[in-house]
C-alpha positions as a LaTeX table, in Angstrom:
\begin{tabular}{lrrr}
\hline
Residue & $x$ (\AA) & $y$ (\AA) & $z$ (\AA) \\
\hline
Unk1 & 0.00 & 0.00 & 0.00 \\
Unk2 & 1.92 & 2.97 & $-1.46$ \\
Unk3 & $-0.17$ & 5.55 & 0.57 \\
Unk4 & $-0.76$ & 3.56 & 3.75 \\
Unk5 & 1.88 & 5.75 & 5.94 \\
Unk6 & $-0.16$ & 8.86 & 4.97 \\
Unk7 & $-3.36$ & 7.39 & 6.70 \\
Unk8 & $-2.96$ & 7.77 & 10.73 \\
Unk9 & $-3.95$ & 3.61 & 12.06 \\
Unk10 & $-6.87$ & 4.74 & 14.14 \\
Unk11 & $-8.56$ & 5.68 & 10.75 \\
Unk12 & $-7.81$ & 2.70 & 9.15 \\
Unk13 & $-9.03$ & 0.85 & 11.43 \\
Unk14 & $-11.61$ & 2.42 & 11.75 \\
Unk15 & $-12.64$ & 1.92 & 8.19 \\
Unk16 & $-12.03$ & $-1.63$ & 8.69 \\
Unk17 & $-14.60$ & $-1.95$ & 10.88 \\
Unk18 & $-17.08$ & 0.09 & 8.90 \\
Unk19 & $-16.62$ & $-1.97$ & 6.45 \\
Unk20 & $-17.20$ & $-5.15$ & 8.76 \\
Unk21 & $-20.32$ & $-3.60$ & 9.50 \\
Unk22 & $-21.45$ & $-2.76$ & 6.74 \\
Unk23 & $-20.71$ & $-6.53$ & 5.22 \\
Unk24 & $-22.50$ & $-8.53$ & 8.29 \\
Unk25 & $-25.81$ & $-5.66$ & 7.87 \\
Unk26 & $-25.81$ & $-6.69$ & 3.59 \\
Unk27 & $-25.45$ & $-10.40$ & 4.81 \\
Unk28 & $-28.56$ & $-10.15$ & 7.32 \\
Unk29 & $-30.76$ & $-8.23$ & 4.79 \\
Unk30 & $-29.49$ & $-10.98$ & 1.51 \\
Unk31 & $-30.56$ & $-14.23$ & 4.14 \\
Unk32 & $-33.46$ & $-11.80$ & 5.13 \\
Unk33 & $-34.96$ & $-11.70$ & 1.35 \\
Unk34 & $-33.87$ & $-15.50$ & 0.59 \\
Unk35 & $-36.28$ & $-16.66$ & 3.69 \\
Unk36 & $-38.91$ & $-14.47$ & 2.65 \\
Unk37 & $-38.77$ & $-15.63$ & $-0.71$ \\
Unk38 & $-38.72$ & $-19.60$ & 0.49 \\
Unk39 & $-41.94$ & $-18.72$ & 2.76 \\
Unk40 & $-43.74$ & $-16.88$ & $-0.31$ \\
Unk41 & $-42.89$ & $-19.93$ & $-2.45$ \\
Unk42 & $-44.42$ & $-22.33$ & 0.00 \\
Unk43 & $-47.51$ & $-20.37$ & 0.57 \\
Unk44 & $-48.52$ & $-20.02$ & $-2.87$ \\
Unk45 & $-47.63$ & $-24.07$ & $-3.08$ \\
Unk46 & $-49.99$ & $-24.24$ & $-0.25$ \\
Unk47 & $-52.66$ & $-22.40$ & $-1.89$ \\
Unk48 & $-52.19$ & $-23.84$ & $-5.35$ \\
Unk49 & $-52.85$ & $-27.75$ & $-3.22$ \\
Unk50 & $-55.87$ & $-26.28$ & $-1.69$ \\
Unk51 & $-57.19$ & $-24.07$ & $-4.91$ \\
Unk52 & $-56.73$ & $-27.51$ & $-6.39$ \\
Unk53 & $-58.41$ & $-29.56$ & $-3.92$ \\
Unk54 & $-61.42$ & $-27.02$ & $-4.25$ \\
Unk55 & $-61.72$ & $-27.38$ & $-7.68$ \\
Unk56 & $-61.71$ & $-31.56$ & $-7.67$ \\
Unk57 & $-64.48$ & $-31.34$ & $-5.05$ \\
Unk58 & $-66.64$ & $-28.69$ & $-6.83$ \\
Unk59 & $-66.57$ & $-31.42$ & $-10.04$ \\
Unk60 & $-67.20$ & $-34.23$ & $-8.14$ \\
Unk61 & $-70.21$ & $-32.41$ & $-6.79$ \\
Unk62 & $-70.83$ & $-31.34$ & $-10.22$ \\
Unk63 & $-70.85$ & $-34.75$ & $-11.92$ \\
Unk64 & $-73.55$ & $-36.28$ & $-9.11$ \\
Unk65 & $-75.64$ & $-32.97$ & $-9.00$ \\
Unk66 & $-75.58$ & $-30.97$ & $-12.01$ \\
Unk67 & $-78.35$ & $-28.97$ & $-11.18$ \\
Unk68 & $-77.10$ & $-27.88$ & $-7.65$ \\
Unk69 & $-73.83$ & $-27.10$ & $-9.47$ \\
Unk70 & $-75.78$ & $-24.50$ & $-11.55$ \\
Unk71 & $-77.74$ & $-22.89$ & $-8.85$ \\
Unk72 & $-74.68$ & $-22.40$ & $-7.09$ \\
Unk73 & $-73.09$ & $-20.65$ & $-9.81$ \\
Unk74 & $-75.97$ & $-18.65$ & $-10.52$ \\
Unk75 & $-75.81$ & $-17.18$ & $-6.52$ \\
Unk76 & $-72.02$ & $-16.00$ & $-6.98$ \\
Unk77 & $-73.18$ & $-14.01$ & $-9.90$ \\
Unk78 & $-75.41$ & $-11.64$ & $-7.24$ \\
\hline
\end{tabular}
């Protein structure tokens, strides 16, 4: 370092540690995002499974009742 004698120690180190800092705050907010982003994933999995699960039942129903089926749909429309 060609211009490390013209910088006092205290001031480098204190850099140093600024730095540190400032690396261990970007590593908390980067694991931060990554678990939000695996608990967003596995929600929407979760509501895809039960969006799904909705939808079999609601044909099921559908193919022993028809009628019901239709009378239901006609009360969402209001």
């Amino acid at each position: 370092m060609i211009l490390g004698w013209l910088i006092p120690g205290w001031l480098r180190r204190a850099a140093m540690a600024l730095g540190a800092a400032a690396m261990l705050a970007l590593g908390a907010f980067t694991a931060g995002k990554r678990e939000a982003r695996r608990d967003a994933k596995a929600k929407a999995a979760e509501d895809h499974i039960k969006t799904r699960k909705e939808i079999d039942d609601a044909l099921e129903k559908s193919r022993r009742d028809g009628g019901a089926w239709h009378d239901r749909l006609r009360g969402r429309d209001k």
